[in-house]
C-alpha positions, 0 to 999 in steps of 0.5 A: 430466571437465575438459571435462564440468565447463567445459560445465556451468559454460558452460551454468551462467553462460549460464542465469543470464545469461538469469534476469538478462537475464529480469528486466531486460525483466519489470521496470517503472516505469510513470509515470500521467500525470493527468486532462487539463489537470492537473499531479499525481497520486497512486497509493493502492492497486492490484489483485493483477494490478497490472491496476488502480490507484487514487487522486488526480489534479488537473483542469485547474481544480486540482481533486481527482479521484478516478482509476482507470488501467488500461492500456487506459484511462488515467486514468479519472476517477470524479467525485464526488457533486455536491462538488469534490473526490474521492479514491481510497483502495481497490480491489478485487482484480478491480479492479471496486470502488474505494472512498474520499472526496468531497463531496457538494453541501453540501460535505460529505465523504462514503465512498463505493463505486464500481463501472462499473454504479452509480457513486458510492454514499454510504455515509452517515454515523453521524448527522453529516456526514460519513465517510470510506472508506479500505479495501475486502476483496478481494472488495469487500463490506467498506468501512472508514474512519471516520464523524462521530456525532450528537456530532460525534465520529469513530469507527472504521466498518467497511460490509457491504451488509446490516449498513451503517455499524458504529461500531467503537468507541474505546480510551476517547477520543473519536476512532477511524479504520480503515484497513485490513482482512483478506482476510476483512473479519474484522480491521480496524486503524486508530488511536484516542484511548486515556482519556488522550488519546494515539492508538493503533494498534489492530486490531479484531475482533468477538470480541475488539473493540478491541486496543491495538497499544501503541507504541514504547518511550519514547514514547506515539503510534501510528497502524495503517494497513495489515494482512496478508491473515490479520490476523496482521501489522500496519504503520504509524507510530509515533514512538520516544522521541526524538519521530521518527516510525517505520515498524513491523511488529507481531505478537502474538508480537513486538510492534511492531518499528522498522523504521528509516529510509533513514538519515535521521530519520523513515519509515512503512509504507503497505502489507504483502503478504499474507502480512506479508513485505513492507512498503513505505513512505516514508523519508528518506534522510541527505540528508533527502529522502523516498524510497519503501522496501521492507523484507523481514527478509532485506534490512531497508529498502531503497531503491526509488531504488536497487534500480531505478536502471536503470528510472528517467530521470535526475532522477526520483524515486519519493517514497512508496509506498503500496500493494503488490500481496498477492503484493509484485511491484507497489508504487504511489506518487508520485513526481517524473517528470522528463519531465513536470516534474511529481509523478506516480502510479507502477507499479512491476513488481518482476518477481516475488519468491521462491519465484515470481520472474522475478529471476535472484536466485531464493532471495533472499540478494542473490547470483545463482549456481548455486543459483538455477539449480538452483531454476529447474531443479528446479521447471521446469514448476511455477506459481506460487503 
């Protein structure tokens, strides 16, 4: 019986050897490099597949261009509309459809929508001069951002093809920005200047139009900037009562949670996973320095420096995050790449999380033992979800 049990724990610790072995080759930091001649990029969303990322990248004459990487192709530039600068903000989830800003030739910043076969589409404005586009459904045919009136104020636009350019309202002030929007196209989240002039996240819905996401206890500003796939989970920035910006979670049923910082003073949430779990963002360290984090319940902000410390060279940095995938296995950003010298767009492939992961930490507590094995050998055979 001795026997039996020490080849058991022989094949136990040789298997959870090959899931830690597994996850150290299915991980990855992939450094964009920029447009030729340029010296920075910055990454602002990625398809589910981590297949195609979006956002910035700066020419040889130090100008913006809005990009699209994929593998195969590298950065691709997408111009702009007639205008010098561009940017990237969505993408779509089969990578096909890239929203975000330009100028056009009169020097005016305007939405736009981008696909291979139509190139750059303006999606106009609210009868001013200008709009903005920073968040696409994952079938492409919900555009959200802001847009100029005919009273030179901004307002919170949600796009349709059919419907075009939907002023979405205020919270009684004069300005309002969207954001983020749900798998659906149904929720939008953004921030808008309440009667008092104090700006508020908020989340949008015809029914119910615009909700006031409220703040964080002792003081009175708020800003959404992301939304789970169902609407349910909203995250952001909101400053605490000691005037310091924080990242936070919101729910109908918990209301906005801090979510701390890296140990430093300030932090902010970019994106969530669809299914709210996962947050990721910008935080400063007790150095002061700012550093890309993920947050999860279980194990609070962590550190994305620290979690991948073997996948970066030494003296690069991965500095905000600013997507993640709907599954949470790829996060985008910025960063510094110390082969290049320079500031660089990032894809990080995390190899998966639970219950579909490929980190011998299977169950997620932070300890790899035999009941990660048993996980992987119960479910041996099964796909992922």
């Amino acid at each position: 019986m001795q026997m039996v049990h020490s080849r058991f724990n022989a094949l136990l610790s040789a298997c959870v050897l090959s899931l830690v072995a597994t996850a150290s080759w299915s991980q990855s930091i992939t450094w964009l490099g920029t447009l030729p001649g340029g010296n920075s990029s910055w990454a602002l969303g990625v398809s589910p597949d981590g297949a195609v990322v979006v956002g910035l990248a700066r020419n040889a004459a130090g100008q913006s261009r809005a990009f699209r990487w994929t593998a195969s192709g590298g950065i691709q530039n997408l111009g702009t509309l007639g205008g010098d600068g561009s940017w990237a903000w969505g993408v779509s989830a089969n990578g096909a459809v890239v929203v975000g800003t330009t100028y056009n030739a009169a020097g005016q910043w305007r939405a736009f929508r981008w696909t291979a076969s139509g190139g750059m589409q303006d999606l106009g404005t609210l009868g001013g001069c200008c709009s903005d586009a920073l968040g696409v459904s994952p079938d492409g045919a919900v555009v959200v951002g802001w847009a100029i009136n005919a009273a030179d104020q901004g307002r919170a636009v949600r796009w349709t093809a059919s419907g075009g350019i939907q002023n979405l309202g205020t919270l009684g002030g004069n300005v309002s920005l969207a954001s983020g929007v749900s798998a659906d196209g149904a929720v939008v989240v953004g921030r808008a200047y309440n009667a008092a002039g104090r700006e508020h996240a908020f989340r949008w819905t015809a029914s119910g139009g615009m909700q006031d996401l409220g703040t964080l206890p002792g003081y009175n500003t708020s800003s959404a900037f992301d939304v789970s796939a169902d609407g349910a989970v909203v995250v952001g920035g909101a400053y605490n009562a000691a005037g310091l910006v924080r990242a936070f979670r919101w729910t109908a049923s918990g209301g906005m949670q801090d979510l701390g910082t890296l140990g430093g003073n300030q932090s902010a949430a970019d994106g969530v996973s669809a299914d709210g779990a996962v947050v990721v963002g910008w935080a400063q360290n007790a150095a002061g320095q700012w550093r890309a984090f993920r947050w999860t319940a279980s194990r609070g902000m962590e550190d994305l420096n620290t979690t991948y410390a073997s996948l970066l060279t030494n003296g690069s940095e991965l500095r905000e995050a600013r997507a993640i995938s709907p599954d949470g296995r790829y996060i985008v950003g910025s960063g510094y790449n110390a082969a290049t010298n320079r500031t660089e767009a990032f894809l990080l492939d995390t190899g998966g999380r639970p219950p579909c992961t490929l980190d011998g930490d299977v169950n997620g507590d932070g300890i790899v033992d035999d009941a990660d094995l048993l996980i992987v050998l119960f479910n041996f055979g099964n796909r992922c979800r």
